[in-house]
C-alpha positions in Angstrom: 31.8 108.9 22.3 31.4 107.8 18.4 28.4 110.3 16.9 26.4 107.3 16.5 25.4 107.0 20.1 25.1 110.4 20.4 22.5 110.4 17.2 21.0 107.2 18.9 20.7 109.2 22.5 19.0 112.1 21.0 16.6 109.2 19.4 15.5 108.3 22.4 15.2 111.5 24.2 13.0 112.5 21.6 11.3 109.0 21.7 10.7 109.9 24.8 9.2 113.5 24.7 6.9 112.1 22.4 6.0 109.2 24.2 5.1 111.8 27.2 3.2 114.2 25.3 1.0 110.9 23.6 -0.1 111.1 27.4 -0.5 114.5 27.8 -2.8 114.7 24.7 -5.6 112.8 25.9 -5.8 110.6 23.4 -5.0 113.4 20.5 -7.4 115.6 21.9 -5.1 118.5 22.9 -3.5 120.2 20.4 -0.1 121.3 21.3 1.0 118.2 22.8 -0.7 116.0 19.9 1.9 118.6 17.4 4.7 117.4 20.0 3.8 113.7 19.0 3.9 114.2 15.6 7.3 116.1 15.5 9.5 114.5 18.6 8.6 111.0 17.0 9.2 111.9 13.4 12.9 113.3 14.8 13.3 110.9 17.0 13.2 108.5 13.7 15.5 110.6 12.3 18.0 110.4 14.5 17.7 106.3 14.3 18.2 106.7 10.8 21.3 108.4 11.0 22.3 105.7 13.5 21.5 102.8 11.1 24.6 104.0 8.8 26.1 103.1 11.7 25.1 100.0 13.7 22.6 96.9 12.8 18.4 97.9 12.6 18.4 95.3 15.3 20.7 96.5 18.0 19.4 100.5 17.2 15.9 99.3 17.8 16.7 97.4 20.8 18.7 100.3 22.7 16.1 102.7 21.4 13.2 101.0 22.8 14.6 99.6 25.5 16.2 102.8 26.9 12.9 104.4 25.8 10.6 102.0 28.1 12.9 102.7 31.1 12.8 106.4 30.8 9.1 106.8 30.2 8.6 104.0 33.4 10.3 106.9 35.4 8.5 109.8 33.9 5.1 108.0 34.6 5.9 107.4 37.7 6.9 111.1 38.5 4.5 113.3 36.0 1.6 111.2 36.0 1.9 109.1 39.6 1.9 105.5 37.7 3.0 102.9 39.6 4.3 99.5 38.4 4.1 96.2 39.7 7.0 94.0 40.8 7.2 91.7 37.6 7.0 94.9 35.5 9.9 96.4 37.4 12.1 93.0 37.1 11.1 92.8 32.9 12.3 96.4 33.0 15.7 95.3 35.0 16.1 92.6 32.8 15.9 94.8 29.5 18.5 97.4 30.6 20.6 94.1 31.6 20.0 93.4 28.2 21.4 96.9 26.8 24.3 97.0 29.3 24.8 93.2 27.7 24.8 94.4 24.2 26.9 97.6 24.6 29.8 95.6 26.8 30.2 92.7 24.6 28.6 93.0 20.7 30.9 93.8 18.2 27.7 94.8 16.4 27.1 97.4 18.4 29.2 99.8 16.6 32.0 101.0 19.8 
């Protein structure tokens, strides 16, 4: 696997710890997972930016948030017993068709 998408997986994992603790603060009014926020997001940028040397801004941003609103659909639904509706869960298999789409066939994709 080129190092980009394993900066660019490490983005969105830590996208996604972040995105999960944004819940768990309660609106920024716990403290430790309102310091997780702050520091798995400003990582999680980090590791895009590393990927950028790599790949286009626009395919990096559309993996990482893509892959990131899947993930934090399933942790939502686990953690924190969210439940989506049936549109939400066809937009959501429509964006990772849209990933799979970009990975297989862009050249801009960096593989």
């Amino acid at each position: 696997m080129p190092v980009h998408y394993f900066y660019l997986i490490i983005a969105v994992a830590a996208e996604t710890i972040g995105t999960t603790a944004l819940q768990a603060s309660q609106q920024f009014s716990r403290l430790g997972p309102s310091l997780i926020v702050l520091v798995a997001y400003a990582f999680s940028f980090y590791m895009m930016g590393l990927t950028l040397k790599f790949m286009p801004v626009g395919v990096v941003y559309a993996i990482w948030s893509g892959l990131g609103i899947l993930l934090i659909a399933v942790i939502a639904f686990f953690v924190f017993g969210q439940k989506l509706d049936l549109p939400a869960v066809i937009g959501m298999v429509l964006i990772m068709s849209g990933i799979i789409i970009i990975h297989l066939f862009s050249k801009s994709s960096g593989h």
